[in-house]
N, C-alpha and C positions, 0 to 999 in steps of 0.2 A: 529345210523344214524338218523339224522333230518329228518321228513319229507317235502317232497319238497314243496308243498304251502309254509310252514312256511316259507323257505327259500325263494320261490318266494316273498314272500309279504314285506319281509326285502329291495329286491332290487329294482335298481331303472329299470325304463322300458329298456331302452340299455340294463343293464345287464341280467336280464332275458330271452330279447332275445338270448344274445349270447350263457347262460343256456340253451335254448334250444334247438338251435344248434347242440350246445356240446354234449346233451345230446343224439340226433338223428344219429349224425356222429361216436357216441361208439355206440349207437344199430347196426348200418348197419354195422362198424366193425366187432363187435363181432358175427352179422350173416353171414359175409363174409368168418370170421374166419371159422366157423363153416363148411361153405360148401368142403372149399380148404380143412380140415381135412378130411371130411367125402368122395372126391371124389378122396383121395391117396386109 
């Protein structure tokens, strides 16, 4: 896996942003995930 600077500094500003986003909306997912598991 690339590290993400790298890959931040390839794109342009919009996409980056949307990088980050992206990237905020799979963390709160996947902590999401975690809770709905954990409170069956």
């Amino acid at each position: 896996m690339l590290p993400t600077a790298l890959i931040l500094s390839q794109l342009r500003p919009n996409d980056q942003r949307a990088l980050m986003i992206h990237h905020i909306i799979t963390l709160t997912a996947k902590c999401v995930l975690k809770r709905s598991i954990a409170s069956i």
